[in-house]
Each structure stands twice: as structure tokens, then as C-alpha cells.
ZAKOLFI-90788 format. One record per residue: x, y, z of N, C-alpha, C, O in turn; chain. Coordinates in steps of 0.1 Angstrom, whole numbers, plus 5000, padded with zeros to 4 digits. Layout:
   n_east   n_north   n_up   ca_east   ca_north   ca_up   c_east   c_north   c_up   o_east   o_north   o_up   c
        X         Y      Z         X          Y       Z        X         Y      Z        X         Y      Z   A
...
REM end
This chain:
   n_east   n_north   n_up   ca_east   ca_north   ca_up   c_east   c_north   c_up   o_east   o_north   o_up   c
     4603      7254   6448      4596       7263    6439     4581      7263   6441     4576      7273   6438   A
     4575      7253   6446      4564       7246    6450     4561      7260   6463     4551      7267   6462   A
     4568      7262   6470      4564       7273    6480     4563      7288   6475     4553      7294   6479   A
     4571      7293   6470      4573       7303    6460     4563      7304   6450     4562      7316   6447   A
     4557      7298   6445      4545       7296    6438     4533      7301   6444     4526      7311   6440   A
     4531      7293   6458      4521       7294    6469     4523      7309   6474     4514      7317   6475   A
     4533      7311   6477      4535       7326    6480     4529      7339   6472     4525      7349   6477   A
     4532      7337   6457      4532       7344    6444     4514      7344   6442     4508      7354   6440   A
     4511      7334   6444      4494       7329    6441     4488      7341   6451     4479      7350   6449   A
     4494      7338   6463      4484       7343    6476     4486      7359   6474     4476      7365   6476   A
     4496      7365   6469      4503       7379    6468     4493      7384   6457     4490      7396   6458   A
     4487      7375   6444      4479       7379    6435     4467      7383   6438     4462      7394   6435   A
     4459      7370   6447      4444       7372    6455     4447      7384   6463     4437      7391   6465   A
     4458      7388   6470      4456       7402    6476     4456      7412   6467     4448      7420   6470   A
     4463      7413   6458      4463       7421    6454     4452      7422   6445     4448      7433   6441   A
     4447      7413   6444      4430       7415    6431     4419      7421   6444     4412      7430   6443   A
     4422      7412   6453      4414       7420    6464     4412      7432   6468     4401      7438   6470   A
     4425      7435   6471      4428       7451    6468     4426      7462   6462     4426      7474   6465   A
     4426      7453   6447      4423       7461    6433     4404      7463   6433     4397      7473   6431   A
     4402      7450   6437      4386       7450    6434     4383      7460   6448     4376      7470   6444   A
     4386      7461   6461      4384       7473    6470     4384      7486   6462     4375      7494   6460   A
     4392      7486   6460      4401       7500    6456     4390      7506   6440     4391      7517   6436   A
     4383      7499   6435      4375       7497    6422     4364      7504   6428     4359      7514   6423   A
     4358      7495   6442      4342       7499    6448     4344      7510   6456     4334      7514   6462   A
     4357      7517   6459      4362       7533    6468     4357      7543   6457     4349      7552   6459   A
     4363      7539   6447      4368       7550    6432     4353      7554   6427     4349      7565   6423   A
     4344      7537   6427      4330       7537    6419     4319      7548   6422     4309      7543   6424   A
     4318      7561   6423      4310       7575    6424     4297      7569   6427     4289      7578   6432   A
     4293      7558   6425      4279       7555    6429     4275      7542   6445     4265      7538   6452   A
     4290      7540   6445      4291       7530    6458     4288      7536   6470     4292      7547   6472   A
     4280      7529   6480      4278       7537    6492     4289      7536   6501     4288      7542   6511   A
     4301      7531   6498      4317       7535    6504     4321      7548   6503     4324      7554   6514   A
     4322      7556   6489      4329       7561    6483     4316      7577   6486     4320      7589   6486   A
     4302      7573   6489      4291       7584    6496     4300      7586   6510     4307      7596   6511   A
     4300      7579   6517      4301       7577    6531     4317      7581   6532     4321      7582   6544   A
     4323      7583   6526      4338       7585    6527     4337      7598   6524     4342      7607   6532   A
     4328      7603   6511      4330       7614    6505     4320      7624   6518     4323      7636   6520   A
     4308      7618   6523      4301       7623    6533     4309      7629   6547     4305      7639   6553   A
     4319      7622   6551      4329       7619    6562     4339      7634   6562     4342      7642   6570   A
     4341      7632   6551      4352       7645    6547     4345      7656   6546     4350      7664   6554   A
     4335      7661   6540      4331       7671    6539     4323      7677   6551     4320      7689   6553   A
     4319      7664   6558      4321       7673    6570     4332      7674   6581     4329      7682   6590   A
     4340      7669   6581      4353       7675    6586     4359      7688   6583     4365      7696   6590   A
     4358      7688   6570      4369       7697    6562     4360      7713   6565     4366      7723   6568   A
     4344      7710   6564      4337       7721    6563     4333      7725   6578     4334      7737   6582   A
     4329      7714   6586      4327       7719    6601     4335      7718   6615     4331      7724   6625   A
     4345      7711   6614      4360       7710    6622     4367      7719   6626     4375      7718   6636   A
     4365      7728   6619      4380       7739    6621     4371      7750   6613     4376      7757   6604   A
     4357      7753   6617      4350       7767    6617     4351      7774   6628     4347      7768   6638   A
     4356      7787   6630      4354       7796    6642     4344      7796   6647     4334      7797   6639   A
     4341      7796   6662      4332       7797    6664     4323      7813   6663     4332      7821   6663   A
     4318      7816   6663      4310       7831    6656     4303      7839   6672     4291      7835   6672   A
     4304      7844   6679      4296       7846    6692     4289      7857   6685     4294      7866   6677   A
     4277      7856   6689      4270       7870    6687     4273      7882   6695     4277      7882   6707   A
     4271      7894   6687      4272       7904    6698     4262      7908   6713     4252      7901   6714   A
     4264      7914   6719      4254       7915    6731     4246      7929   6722     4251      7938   6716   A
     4229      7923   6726      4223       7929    6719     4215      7936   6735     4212      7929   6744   A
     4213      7952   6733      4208       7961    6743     4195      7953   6745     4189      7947   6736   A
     4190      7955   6761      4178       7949    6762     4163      7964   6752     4164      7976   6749   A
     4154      7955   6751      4146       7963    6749     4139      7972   6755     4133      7968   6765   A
     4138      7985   6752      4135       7997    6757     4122      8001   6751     4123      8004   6740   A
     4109      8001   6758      4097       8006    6748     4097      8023   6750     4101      8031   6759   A
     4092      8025   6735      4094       8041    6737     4082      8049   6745     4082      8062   6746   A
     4072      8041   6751      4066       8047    6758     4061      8038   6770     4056      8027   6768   A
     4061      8044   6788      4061       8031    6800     4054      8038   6809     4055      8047   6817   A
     4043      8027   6804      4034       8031    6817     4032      8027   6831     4031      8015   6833   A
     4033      8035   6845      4034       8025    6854     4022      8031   6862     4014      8040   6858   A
     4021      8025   6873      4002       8031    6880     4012      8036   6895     4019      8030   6903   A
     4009      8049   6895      4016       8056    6905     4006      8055   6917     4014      8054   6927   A
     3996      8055   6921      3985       8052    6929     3975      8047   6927     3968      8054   6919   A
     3968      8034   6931      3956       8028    6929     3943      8029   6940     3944      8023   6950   A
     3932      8036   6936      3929       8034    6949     3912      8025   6949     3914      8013   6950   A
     3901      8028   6948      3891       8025    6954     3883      8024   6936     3880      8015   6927   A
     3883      8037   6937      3875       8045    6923     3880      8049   6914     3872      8052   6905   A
     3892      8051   6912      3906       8059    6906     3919      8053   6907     3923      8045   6915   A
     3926      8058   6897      3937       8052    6896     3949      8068   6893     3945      8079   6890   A
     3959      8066   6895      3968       8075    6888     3978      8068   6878     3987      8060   6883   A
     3977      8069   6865      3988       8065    6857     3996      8074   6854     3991      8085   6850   A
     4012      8073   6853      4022       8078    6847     4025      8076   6832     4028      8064   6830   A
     4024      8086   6818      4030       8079    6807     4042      8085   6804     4041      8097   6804   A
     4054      8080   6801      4066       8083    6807     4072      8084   6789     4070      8074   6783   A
     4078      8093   6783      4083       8090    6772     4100      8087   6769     4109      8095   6772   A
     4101      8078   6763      4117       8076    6763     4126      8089   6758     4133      8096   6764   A
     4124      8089   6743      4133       8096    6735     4122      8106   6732     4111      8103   6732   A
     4127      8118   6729      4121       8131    6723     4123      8133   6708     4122      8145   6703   A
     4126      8122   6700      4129       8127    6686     4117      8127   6675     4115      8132   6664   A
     4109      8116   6685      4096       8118    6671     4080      8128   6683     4079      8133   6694   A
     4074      8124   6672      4060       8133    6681     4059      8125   6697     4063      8115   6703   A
     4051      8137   6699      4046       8129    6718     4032      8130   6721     4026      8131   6732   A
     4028      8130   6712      4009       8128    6712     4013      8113   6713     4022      8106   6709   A
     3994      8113   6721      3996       8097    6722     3979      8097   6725     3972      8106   6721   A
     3974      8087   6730      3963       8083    6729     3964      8069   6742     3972      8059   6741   A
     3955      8072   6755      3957       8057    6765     3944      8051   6765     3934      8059   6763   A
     3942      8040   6767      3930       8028    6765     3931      8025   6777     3941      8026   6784   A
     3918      8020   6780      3918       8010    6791     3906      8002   6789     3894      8006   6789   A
     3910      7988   6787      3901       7978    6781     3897      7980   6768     3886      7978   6765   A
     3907      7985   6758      3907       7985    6749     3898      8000   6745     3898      7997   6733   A
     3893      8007   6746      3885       8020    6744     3896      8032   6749     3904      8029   6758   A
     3895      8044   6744      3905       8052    6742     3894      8062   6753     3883      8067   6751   A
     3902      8062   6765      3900       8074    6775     3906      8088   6778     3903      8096   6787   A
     3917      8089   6765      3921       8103    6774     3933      8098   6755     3939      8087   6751   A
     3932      8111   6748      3940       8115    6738     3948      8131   6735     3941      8141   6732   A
     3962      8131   6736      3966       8140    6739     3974      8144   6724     3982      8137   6719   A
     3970      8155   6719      3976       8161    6705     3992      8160   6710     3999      8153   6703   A
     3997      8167   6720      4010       8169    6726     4012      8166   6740     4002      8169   6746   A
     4022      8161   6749      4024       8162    6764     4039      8163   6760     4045      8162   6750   A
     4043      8168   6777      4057       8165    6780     4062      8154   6782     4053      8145   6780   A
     4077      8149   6786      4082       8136    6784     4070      8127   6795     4062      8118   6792   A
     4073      8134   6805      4060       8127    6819     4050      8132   6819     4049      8143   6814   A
     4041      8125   6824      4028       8128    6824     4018      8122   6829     4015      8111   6825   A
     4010      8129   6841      4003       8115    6851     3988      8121   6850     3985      8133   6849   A
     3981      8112   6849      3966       8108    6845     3959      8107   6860     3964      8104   6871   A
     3950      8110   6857      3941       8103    6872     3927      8096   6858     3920      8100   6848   A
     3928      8088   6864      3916       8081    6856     3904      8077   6866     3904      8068   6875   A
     3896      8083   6865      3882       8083    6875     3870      8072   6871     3869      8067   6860   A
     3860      8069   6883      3850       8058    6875     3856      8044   6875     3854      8036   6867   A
     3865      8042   6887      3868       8026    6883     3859      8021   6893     3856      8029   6902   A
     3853      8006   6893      3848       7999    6896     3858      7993   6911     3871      7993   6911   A
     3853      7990   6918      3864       7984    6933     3866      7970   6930     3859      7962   6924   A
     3878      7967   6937      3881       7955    6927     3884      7947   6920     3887      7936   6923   A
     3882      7952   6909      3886       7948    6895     3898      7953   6888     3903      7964   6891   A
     3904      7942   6876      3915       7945    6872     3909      7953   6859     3899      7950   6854   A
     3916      7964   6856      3918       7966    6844     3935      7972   6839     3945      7977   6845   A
     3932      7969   6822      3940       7968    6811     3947      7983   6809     3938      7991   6814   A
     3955      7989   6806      3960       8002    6804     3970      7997   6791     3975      7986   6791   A
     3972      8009   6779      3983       8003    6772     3981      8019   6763     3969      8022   6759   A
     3993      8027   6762      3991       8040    6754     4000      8035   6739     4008      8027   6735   A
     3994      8044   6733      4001       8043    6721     4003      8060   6714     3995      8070   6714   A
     4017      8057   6709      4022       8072    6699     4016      8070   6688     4014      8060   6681   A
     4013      8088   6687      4003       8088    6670     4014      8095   6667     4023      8101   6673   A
     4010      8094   6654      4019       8107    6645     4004      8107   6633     3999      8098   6627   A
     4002      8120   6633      3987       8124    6621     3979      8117   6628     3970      8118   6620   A
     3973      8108   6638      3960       8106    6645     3965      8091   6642     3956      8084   6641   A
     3977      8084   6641      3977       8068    6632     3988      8067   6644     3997      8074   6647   A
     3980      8052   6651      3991       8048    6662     4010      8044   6657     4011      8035   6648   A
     4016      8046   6660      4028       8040    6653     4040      8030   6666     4051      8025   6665   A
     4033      8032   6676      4039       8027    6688     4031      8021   6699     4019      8023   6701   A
     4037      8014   6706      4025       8016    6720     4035      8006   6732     4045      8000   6729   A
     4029      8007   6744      4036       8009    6758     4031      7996   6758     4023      7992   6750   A
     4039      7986   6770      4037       7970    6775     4022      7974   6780     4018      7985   6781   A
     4014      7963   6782      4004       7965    6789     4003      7963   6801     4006      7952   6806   A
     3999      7976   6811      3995       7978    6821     3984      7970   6829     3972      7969   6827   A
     3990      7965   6836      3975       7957    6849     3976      7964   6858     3986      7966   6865   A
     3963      7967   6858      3958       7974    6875     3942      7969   6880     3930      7969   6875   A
     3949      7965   6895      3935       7958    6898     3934      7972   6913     3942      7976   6921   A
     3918      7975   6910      3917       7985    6920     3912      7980   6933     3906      7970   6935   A
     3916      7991   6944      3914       7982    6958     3899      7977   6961     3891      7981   6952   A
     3895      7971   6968      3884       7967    6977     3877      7979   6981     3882      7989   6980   A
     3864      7979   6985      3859       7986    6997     3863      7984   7008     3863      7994   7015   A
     3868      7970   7013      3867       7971    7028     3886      7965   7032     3890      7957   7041   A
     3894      7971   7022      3907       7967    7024     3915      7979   7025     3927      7979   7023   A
     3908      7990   7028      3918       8002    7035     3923      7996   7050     3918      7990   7060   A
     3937      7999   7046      3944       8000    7064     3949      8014   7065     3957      8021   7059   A
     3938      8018   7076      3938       8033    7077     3946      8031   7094     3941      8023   7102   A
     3958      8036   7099      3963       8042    7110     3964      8052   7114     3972      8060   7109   A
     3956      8052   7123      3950       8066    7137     3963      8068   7144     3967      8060   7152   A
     3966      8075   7142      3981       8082    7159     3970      8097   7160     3965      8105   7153   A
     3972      8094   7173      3967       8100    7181     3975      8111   7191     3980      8107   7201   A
     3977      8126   7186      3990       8131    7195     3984      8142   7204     3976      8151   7203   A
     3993      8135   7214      3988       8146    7228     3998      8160   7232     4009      8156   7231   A
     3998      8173   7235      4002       8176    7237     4006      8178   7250     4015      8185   7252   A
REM end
């Protein structure tokens, strides 16, 4: 009976053990019952979320693209090139920030010769669309560095008849 007793005793301390666990799980302010309750909620909420891919988004298109069709000494020739035709096509081009050449209207293309450049040097180009005289757009900025004086490669052929 003496064993049976011992057995009965030890089955009690588990079970108070148990009980007293099972008390500090339940207690809403225990950092078990944080950390349990922390554990699940993110399982439950981030586990088994779809993943979401974005769509492919079109690269960017500026509505107006300037490129430098010839550079030479003194002069340059710029292209301003218009994307869409749906709003105005006046525009207005800078170079170094000062407005050289402002057009009420052009066609979609349209090439510039810009005279008076310095040899050498870079300059800035960047157009922008007005609508009523108020810019409402404008082109990447243009770099153009103009040639040298002494960096023409001129080739002579010489033809005999």
C-alpha cells in the first residue's frame, strides 16, 4: 500500500505541476501565453498568404526627346521629337537653363540648329511643353559637349581620272 501511495503522491505533484503550467499558459499577462499568442498569429496571418506579384509596369516614355543630331565646332543641331499628339506642341528649349528658341506650335519633329557655341564645352539642353505660356512637361536633359578646334578628322580622296 506503501507503494501505491508513492505512486498516488508523485501523480498529484504532476498533476499540480501541470495545473500550475497550464494557469501561467491561460494568465493573459504571462510572457508564455505573449509568445505563444505572438507565434500563432504569425503563422496563421503570414504562412499561407499568396504571394501578390506585381504587374509589369511599361517603361517610362517622356513626352518630349531630345537628341543632338550633329555637334560641331560653333553649332549644334538638336532634334525635339514629340511622343503623343493629344495635348498642345508648343514648347520652349533652354540651354543652360535660359530659354533660346520658344515655339507657339511645331510638328511632331523638329530640328534646331543652335548657333554661338563656344568649342569645347559641354552644354545643358532640356525642352519643355507649355500649354497658355506655363511649362507643364519637359524632356531628360540633354548633354552636348562641342568639338575642339583642332579635332576635325577631315579625309582628302583624291580622284584621278
Amino acid at each position: 500500500m506503501k507503494i501505491k501511495s508513492e505512486v498516488l503522491n508523485s501523480n498529484h505533484e504532476t498533476n499540480t505541476n501541470f495545473l500550475n503550467l497550464k494557469s501561467k499558459i491561460y494568465n493573459l499577462k504571462s510572457p508564455i501565453f505573449l509568445l505563444l499568442f505572438a507565434i500563432l498569429y504569425l503563422l496563421f496571418f503570414y504562412s499561407c498568404r499568396e504571394r501578390v506579384v506585381p504587374p509589369d509596369v511599361p517603361p517610362y516614355i517622356p513626352p518630349i526627346v531630345l537628341t543632338a543630331e550633329d555637334i560641331g565646332v560653333t553649332d549644334a543641331f538638336i532634334r525635339v521629337r514629340f511622343v503623343d499628339t493629344t495635348i498642345s506642341r508648343a514648347f520652349k528649349l533652354t540651354r543652360e537653363g535660359q530659354t533660346i528658341l520658344t515655339a507657339p506650335s511645331s510638328p511632331l519633329d523638329t530640328l534646331i540648329l543652335d548657333e554661338g557655341l563656344l568649342p569645347k564645352r559641354t552644354y545643358k539642353y532640356k525642352a519643355y511643353r507649355l500649354l497658355n505660356s506655363t511649362p507643364i512637361d519637359s524632356s531628360a536633359e540633354l548633354i552636348v559637349l562641342s568639338m575642339d578646334t583642332t579635332s576635325h578628322e577631315y579625309f582628302f580622296q583624291i580622284d584621278t581620272l
